[in-house]
C-alpha positions in Angstrom: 112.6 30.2 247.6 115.3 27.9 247.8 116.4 29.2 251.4 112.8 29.1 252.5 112.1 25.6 251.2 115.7 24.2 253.6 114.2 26.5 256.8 110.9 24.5 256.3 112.8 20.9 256.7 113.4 21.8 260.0 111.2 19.9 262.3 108.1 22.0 264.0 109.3 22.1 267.3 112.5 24.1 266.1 110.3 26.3 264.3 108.0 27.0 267.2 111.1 28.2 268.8 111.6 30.4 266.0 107.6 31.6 266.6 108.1 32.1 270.2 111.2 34.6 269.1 108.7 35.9 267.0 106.4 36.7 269.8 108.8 39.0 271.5 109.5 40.9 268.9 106.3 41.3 267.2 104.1 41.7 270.7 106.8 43.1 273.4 109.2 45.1 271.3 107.4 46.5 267.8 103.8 45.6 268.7 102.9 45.3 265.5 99.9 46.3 264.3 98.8 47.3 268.0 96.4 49.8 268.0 94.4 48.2 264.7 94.4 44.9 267.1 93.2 46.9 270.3 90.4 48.8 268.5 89.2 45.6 266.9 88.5 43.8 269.9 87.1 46.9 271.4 84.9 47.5 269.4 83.9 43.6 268.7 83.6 42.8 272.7 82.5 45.9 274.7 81.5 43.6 277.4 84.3 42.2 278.1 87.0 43.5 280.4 90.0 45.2 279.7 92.3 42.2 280.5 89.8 39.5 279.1 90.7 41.7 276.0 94.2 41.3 276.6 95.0 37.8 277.4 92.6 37.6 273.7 95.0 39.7 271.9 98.2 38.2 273.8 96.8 34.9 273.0 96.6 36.0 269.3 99.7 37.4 268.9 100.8 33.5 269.6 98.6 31.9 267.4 100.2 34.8 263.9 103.7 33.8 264.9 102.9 30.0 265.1 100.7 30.6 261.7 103.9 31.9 260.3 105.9 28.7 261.0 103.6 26.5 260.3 102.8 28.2 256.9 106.2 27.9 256.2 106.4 23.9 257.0 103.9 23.6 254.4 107.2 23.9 251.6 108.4 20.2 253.3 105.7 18.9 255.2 104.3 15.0 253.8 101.2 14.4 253.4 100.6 11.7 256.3 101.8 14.4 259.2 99.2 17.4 258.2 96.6 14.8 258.3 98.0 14.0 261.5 98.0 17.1 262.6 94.9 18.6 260.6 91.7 16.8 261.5 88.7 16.8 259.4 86.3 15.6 261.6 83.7 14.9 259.3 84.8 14.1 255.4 81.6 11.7 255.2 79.0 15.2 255.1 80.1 15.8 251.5 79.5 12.0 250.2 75.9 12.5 249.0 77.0 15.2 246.8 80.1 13.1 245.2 77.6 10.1 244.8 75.6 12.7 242.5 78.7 14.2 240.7 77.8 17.6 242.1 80.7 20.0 242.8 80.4 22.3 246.6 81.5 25.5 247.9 83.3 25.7 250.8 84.1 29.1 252.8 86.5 29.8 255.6 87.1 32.7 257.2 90.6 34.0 258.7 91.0 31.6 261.2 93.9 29.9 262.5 95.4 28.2 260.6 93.8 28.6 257.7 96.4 27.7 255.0 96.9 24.0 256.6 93.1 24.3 256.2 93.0 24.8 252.7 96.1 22.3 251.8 94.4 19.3 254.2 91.5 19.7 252.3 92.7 17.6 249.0 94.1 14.9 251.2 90.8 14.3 253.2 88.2 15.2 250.8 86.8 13.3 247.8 87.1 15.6 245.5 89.1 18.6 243.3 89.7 21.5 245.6 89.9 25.0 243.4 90.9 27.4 245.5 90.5 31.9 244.6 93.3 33.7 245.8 94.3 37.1 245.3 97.1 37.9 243.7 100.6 39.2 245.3 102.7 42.2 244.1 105.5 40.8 245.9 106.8 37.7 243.2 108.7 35.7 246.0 105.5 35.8 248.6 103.0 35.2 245.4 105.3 32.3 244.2 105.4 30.8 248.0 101.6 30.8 248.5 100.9 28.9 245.2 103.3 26.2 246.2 102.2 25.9 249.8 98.9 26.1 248.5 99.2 23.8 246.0 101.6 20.9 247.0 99.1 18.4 247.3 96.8 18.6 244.1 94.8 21.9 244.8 94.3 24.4 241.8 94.6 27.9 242.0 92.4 30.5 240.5 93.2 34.0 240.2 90.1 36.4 242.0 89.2 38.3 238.6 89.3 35.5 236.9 86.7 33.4 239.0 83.8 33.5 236.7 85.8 32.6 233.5 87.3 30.0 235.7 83.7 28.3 237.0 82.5 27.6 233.3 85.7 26.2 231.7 86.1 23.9 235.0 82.1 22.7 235.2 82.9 19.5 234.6 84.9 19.3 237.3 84.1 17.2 240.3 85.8 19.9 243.1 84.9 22.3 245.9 86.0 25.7 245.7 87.3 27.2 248.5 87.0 30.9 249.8 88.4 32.8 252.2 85.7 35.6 252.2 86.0 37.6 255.8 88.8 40.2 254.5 87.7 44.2 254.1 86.4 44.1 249.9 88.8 47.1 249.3 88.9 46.8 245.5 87.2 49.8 243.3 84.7 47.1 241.7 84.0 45.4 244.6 80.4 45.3 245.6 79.8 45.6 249.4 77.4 44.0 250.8 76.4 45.3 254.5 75.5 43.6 257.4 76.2 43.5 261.4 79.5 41.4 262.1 80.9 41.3 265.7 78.6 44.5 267.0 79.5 46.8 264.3 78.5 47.7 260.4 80.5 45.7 258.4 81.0 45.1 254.8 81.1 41.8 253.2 82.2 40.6 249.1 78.9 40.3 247.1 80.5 37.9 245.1 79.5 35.1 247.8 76.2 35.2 246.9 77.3 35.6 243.1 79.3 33.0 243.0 76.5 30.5 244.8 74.0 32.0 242.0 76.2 31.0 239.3 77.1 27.7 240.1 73.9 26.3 242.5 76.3 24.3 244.4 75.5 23.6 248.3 77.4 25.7 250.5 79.4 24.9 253.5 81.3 26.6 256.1 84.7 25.4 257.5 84.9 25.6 261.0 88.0 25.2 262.3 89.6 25.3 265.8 92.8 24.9 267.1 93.5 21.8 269.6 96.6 22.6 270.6 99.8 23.9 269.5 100.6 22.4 266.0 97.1 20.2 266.0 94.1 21.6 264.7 90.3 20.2 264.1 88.0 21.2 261.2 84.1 20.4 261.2 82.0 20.9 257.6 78.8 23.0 258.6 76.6 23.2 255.3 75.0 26.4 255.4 73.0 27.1 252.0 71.3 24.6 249.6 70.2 26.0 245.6 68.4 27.0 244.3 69.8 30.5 244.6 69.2 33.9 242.9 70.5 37.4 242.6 67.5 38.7 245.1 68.3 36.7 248.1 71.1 36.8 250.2 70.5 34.0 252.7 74.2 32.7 251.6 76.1 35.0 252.6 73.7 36.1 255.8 74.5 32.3 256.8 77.9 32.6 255.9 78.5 35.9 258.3 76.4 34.0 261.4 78.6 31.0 261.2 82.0 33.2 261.2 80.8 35.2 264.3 80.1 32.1 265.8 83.4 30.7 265.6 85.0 33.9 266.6 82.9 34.2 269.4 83.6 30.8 270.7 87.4 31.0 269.9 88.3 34.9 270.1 91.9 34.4 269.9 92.2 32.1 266.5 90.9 34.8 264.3 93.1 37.8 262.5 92.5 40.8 264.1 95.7 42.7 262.9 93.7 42.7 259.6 92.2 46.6 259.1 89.1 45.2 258.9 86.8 48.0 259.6 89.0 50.8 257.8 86.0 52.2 256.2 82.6 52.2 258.4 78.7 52.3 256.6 
């Protein structure tokens, strides 16, 4: 932690050398995860053309390496340079709500970069930001995401320990923030089933849970990328309560707005995630 914490000091545009190294290794040498990334925009974008799909996936391959850099600067980087650098365009959308004392939900999806996302959120918003995360096997990557993560105020909270974790912090003024897209490979997870980028795809159940549990408003973070190192969110609100167990408009909403982004900005999102490893 200690070596990673001194690499981060270094400023971004020695570290974006360091990504573009990355590039050739992990796109013109090992391609990693290749034929998981090829498949998934296959299969996501039959219309397009062979090489549309491959400036996409070269373009991607850019965007992981810089999200591994900039993920890193997170260890060093103040508080006045990722507001710089990560713009939330519009703060003002969750004001009525902290005028009321009523907590939100916000959920992202895998696009770049969403950990800059996530950590800009305490220093632009009004509010608490609780965050779920899953926990690492790996102690050294685990103990690296909490600190990244939580550098400027944001609280953790452990994925099986969500509900336990809503009650105790009611009180709380606070949004809390999910990244929701990833493949809901645990035994107890309930899959919920819906058409995502052309194909069958499953979905966590625990969206709509979670909204039915709390009743908070809902919003989407869209985010895009400017330009190397500069990125732009904008707060899309996307369910209201009253919610219940028989309805799913939530996460319906929250699926729409994620193919939407992805759509308009095919190369931010994660495709070397094996998101369709198991098919409906």
């Amino acid at each position: 932690m200690f070596l990673l914490r001194l690499i981060s000091r270094l400023p971004l545009w020695a570290l974006y050398l360091f990504a573009d190294f990355l590039f050739i290794v992990s796109y013109r040498l090992v391609g990693y995860r290749k034929s998981i990334v090829i498949r998934n925009l296959e299969h996501s974008f039959p219309e397009k053309t062979h090489d549309e799909r491959r400036k996409i996936r070269k373009a991607f391959y850019l965007n992981l390496c810089d999200y591994a850099v900039e993920t890193l600067k997170l260890l060093s980087i103040t508080d006045r340079e990722l507001k710089r650098r990560m713009i939330y365009k519009n703060p003002e959308i969750v004001n009525e709500y902290v005028n009321k004392n009523q907590s939100i939900l916000i959920f992202a999806s895998h696009q770049f970069n969403w950990e800059w996302l996530l950590a800009a959120g305490s220093l632009n918003l009004p509010l608490q930001i609780d965050f779920v995360y899953q926990q690492q096997h790996n102690r050294l990557f685990n103990d690296f995401s909490l600190r990244s993560r939580t550098r400027f105020g944001a609280y953790g909270i452990k994925r099986q320990n969500v509900a336990r974790e809503v009650i105790k912090r009611k009180d709380i003024l606070r949004a809390i923030a999910i990244v929701a897209d990833q493949f809901p490979g645990h035994e107890n997870d309930k899959r919920y089933w819906t058409k995502f980028l052309n194909q069958d795809t499953a979905f966590f159940q625990s969206i709509n849970q979670l909204a039915t549990l709390t009743q908070y408003p809902a919003f989407y973070a869209a985010i895009k990328k400017v330009k190397r190192g500069y990125y732009e969110l904008e707060l899309i609100k996307i369910a209201e309560p009253p919610y219940d167990n028989e309805n799913f408009y939530v996460i319906d909403n929250y699926v729409k707005a994620t193919e939407r982004l992805v759509r308009q900005y095919p190369d931010g999102w994660l495709w070397s995630h094996n998101r369709w490893k198991n098919r409906h």
